[in-house]
N, C-alpha and C positions, 0 to 999 in steps of 0.2 A: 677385886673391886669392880665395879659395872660397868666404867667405862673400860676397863682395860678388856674385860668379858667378851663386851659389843664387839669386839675388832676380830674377834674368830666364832662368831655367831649370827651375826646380825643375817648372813644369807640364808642360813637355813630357812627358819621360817618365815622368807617374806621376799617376792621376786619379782621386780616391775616387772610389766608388761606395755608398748604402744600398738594400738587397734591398725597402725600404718605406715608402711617403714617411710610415707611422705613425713611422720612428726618427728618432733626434735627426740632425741633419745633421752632428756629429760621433763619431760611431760611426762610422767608415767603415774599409772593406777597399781594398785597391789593386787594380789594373783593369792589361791590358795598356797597353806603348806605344801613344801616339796623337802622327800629326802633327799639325802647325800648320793644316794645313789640313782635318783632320776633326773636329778637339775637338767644334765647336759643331754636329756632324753629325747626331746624335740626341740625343733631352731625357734618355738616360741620361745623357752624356755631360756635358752641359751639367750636370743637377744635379751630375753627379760633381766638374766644376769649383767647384761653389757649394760643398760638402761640403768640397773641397781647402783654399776659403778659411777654414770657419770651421776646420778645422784647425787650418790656421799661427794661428791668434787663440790656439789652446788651446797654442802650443808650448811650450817650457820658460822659455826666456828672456822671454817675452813673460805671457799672461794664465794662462799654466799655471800661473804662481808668482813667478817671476823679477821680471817687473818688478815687483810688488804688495810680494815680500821689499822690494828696492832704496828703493821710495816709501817705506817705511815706516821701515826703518833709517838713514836718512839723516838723521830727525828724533834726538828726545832717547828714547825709549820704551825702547830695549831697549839693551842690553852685552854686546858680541860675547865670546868663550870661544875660538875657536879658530885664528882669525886666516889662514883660511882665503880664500887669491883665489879659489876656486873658488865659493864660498858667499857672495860679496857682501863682504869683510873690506875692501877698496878704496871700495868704497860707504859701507859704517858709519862711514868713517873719511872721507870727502871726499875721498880723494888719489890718485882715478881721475887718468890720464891718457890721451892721446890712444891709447895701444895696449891699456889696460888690457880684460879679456874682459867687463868689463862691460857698458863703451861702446861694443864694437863688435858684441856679440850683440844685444843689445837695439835697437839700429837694424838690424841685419839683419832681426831677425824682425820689427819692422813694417813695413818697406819691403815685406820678402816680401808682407806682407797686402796693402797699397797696390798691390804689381802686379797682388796675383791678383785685386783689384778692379775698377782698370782693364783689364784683360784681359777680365773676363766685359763690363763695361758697354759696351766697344766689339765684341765680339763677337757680344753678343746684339742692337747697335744692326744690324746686321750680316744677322739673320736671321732668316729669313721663314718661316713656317707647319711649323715644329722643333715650337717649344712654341706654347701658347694664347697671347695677346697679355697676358692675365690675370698667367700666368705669369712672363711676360720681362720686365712691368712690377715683379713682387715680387722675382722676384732679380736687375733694377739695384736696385731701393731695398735690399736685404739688403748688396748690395756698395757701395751708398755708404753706409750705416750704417757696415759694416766701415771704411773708408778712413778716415771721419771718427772712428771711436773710435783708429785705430792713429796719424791725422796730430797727435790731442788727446794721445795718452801721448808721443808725440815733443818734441812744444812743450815737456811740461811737465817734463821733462826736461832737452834740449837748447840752449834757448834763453830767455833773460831773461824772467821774467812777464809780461803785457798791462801789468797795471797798473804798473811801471817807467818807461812813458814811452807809454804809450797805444797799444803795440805797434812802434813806431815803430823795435825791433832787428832785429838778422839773426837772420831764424826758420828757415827749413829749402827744401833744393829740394823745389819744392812739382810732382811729379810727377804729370799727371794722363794719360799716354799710356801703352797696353801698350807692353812690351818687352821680347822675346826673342831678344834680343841683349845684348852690354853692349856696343852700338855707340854708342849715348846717356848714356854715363853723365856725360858735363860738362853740369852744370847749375848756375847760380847762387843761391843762395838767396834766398827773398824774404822780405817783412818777418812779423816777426810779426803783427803786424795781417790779412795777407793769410790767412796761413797758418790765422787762427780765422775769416776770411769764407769761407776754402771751407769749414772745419769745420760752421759754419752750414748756408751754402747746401746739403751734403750731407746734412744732418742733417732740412731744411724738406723736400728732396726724397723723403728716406726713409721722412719721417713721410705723406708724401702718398700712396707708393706702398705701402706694407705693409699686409701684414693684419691687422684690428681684434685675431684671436684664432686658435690655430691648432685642433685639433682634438685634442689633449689635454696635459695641464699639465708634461710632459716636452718638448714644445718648446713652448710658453710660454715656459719659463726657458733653450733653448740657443739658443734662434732668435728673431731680431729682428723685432719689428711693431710697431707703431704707437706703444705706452707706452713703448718699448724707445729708440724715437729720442729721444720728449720727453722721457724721464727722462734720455739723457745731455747732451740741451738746457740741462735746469736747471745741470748740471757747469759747463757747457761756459760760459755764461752769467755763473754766481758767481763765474768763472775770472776771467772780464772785470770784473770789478764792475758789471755790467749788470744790475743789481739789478730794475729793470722789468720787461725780460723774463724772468728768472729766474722773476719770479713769477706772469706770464703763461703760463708754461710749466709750472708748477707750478701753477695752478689748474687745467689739465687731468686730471691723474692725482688732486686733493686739491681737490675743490671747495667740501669745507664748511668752515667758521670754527671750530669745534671739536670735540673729540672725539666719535666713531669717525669716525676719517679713512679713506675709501675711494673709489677711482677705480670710476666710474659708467657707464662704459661700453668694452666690450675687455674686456682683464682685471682682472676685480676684483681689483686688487692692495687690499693691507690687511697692518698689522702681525700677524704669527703669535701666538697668546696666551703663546708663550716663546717666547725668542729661540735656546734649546738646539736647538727641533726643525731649524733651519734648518740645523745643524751635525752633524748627528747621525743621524736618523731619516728627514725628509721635506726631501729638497733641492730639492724642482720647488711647493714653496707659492705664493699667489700674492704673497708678500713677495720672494722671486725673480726682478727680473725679469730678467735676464742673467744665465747663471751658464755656466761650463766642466763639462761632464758629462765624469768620468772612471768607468772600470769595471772589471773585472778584465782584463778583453781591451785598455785603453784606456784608458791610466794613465801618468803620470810615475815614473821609480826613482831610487830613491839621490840624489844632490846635486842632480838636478832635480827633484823634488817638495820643497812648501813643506813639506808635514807631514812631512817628512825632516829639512829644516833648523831647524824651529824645536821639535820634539817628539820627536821619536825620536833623533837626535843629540845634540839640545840645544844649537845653537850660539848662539843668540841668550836673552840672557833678561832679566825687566822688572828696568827703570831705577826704582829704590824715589825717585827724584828727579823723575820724569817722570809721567804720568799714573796710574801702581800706587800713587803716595804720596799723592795727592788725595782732600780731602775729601767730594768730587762724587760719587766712585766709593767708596758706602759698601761695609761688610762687609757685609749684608746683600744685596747688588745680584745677584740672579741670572748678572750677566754674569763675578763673581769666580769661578764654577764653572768657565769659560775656562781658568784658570791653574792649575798644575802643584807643587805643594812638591816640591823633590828637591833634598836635602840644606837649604843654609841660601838658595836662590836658585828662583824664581818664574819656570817657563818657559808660553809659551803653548800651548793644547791647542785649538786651535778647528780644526785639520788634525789629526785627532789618532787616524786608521786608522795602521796600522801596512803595510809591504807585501802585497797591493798599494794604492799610495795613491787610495783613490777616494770622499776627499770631494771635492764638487765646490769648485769654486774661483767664489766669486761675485764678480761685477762692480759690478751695480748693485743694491741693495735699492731698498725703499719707504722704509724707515727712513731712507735716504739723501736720496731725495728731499723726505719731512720738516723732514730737519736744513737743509736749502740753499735750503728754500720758509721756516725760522724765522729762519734770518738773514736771507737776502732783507728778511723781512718788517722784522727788527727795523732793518735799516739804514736802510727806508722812513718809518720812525716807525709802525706797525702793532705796536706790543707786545704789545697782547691776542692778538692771532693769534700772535705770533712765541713766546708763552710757550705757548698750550696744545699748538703742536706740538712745541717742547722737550718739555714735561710729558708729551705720547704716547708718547713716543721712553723716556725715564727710567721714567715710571712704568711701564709693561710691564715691567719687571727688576727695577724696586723700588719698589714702589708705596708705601713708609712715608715714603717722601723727599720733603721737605720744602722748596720754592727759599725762601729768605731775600729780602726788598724789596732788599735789597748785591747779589744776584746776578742780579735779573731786573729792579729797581724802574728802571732808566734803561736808554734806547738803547747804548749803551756797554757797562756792564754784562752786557746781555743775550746781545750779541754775545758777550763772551768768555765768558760761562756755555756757551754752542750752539756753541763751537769748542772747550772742554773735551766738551762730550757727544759732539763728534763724535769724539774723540782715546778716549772711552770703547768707545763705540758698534761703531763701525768701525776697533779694532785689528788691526792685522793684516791688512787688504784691501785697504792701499796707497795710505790717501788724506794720512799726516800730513806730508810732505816738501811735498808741493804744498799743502797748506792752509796750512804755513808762507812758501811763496815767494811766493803769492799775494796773502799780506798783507805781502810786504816784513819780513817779520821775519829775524832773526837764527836762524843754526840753532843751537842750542844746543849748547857744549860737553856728554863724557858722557862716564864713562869710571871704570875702576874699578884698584886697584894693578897691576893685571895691562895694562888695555889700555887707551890713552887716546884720544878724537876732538876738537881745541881746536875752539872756536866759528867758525862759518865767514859773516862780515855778508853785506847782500844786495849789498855794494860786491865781494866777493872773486869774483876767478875761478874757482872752485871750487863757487859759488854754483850755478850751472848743470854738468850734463855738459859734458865739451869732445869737441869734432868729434870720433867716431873716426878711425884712424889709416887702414885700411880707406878709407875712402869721402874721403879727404883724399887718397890716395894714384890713388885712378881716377876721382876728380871735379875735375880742373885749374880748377874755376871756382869751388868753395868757397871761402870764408873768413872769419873772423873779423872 
């Protein structure tokens, strides 16, 4: 089938290129054909492969928008309008199936990323006095960062939480060979467990290999170093209820006990004194530490761009039951400027260019890493800690607000105050479906006269994506 094709083809014939290793590595132009056996022939060539891969990271279905829409609509937040399959309506609603374009783009496009990982890491293992040895060492770590941010959006997706049975389900084929061919496509999946130990392993190796900082604050935020692996460590970590290392990972980038919270060595990352500039004005701060740079030249249109579907069309809009109707999230909260009145219903505006769409789409903040260093912390029994990085994260947007002893005074408590801020915090970037599956919750029914989605437990098949229909059909060794 073609999409499943694309995913051990798509580098042969086509290999970014940038005119200056000052641009983002995804800025990229297209370059002639190249064989299989000249790609890795000169270090043009080679970056241009590096370039290729962060590409597919920015595609549509993937971190361009798609999958961040998907995470986020699947919880209780928003109320779909227009019942559109094209726009994720299958998604808001749980009632994907195995052929549905949701399930099977969205595994295309990380797989793409995973080959064109594997591909550089064994090519480059490969080749001798091309690039500096400097060099071959930062773009394997660049390309296992990739692998391990595209094998993490796959898990949490397609297969049963960690914490469900300690990993112990059917997680994903866990591919770690190039292939340009689809003469390999049977492969058996392995367990989820496995599946977040290479996430790990690739993540400890990228951290090892990257660069502390690059040479200015535009790849900073599109290109992976060193904060870049640890901070998706912390994700990767809270994922598991590995509360430990979450926070061992997390006193790297946030070493001190309270506020002003800032990473001390690399990039100074640190919260922005508004959270509007990061949307708005200044996309490369050092509160950015991964983001998709889009541009005029280099931009998502119409039904693939996020600031299409959730602002300029208006297909989705806030659930007055879900996070818009909390008490947490006062009228006064700078982050209410996000939302939209048009007519009697509150759409989101934090993608909120019109064509061409070129806010960036971010990945990871610092705020993020914050919120998942205060649970960590609060699950450990560390409250004091676990509350002033809550209180960093809140008071920047609203600083007259007030936590109550009910909302922060016990472990418990605390926790769901810092899974409310993060449902605040980070709407709309793709984290609320998986902070819901990770705690084995229930997704919430939602739904208004017009369009309804029933509650879906964490016992239902539905609970997860199901295999697409695609990689079921040319992978005989798959299954449930």
């Amino acid at each position: 089938m073609k999409y499943r094709k694309h995913i051990y083809t798509f580098l042969l014939p086509l290999v970014a290129v940038v005119s200056s290793c000052n641009k983002s590595l995804l800025d990229t132009t297209p370059e002639a054909s190249l064989s299989s056996s000249s790609i890795f022939s000169t270090a043009k060539r080679i970056e241009g492969l590096v370039n290729g891969m962060y590409g597919d990271l920015k595609a549509a279905n993937l971190y361009g928008g798609r999958y961040l829409l998907f995470q986020d609509v699947r919880g209780e937040e928003f109320l779909n309008i227009t019942a559109s399959l094209y726009t994720g309506y299958e998604t808001w609603g749980n009632s994907n199936t195995s052929g549905s374009n949701d399930v099977n783009y969205v595994w295309t496009a990380a797989y793409a990323v995973v080959n064109d990982a594997n591909i550089l890491i064994s090519g480059l293992n490969g080749v001798s006095g091309v690039i500096t040895d400097s060099l071959k060492k930062q773009y394997v770590a660049e390309a296992r960062f990739a692998r391990a941010l595209s094998y993490f959006s796959l898990i949490t997706l397609y297969s049963k939480p960690y914490n469900a049975d300690a990993g112990a389900s059917r997680g994903l084929p866990l591919r770690l060979q190039a292939e340009l061919s689809s003469g390999n496509n049977d492969l058996a999946a392995s367990s989820v467990a496995a599946i977040y130990q290479q996430i790990i392993t690739d993540l400890d190796s990228a951290e090892a290999g990257l660069p502390q900082v690059y040479s200015s604050d535009l790849l900073n935020t599109t290109r992976a170093h060193k904060s870049t692996a640890i901070a998706l460590k912390t994700r990767v970590y809270l994922n598991k209820g590995d509360y430990d290392k979450t926070i061992a990972e997390a006193v790297k980038l946030v070493p001190q006990t309270s506020a002003p919270f800032k990473t001390t060595t690399g990039v100074q990352h640190a919260l922005q004194s508004s959270i509007a500039t990061l949307f708005s004005s200044n996309y490369v701060t050092t509160e950015s530490i991964f983001s998709m740079p889009m541009t005029s030249s280099s931009s998502l249109s119409g039904q693939s761009a996020i600031g299409y579907i959730y602002y300029i069309n208006k297909e989705y809009y806030l659930n007055a039951a879900g996070i818009f109707g909390d008490s947490q999230w006062g009228s006064t909260d700078a982050r209410r400027d996000f939302l939209s009145l048009s007519g009697s219903k509150y759409y989101l505006k934090k993608y909120a260019k019109s064509s061409p769409y070129v806010d960036y789409i971010p990945v990871i903040r610092y705020a993020e890493v914050l919120l998942n260093y205060a649970e960590a912390a609060a699950k450990k029994g560390s409250l004091t800690l676990a509350q002033n990085l809550l209180k960093a994260v809140h008071s920047r947007s609203d600083a007259s607000y007030t936590f109550t002893d009910a909302q922060i005074g016990t472990a418990d408590a605390l926790v769901s105050t810092i899974l409310k801020e993060r449902r605040i915090e980070l709407l709309g970037e793709g984290f609320r479906s998986n902070d819901l599956l990770r705690n084995l919750q229930t997704i919430p029914a939602k739904g208004d006269a017009s369009l309804q989605s029933a509650a879906v437990s964490s016992s239902a098949s539905n609970y997860i994506f199901p295999l697409p229909s695609g990689e079921l059909t040319t992978n005989t060794l798959l299954h449930d």
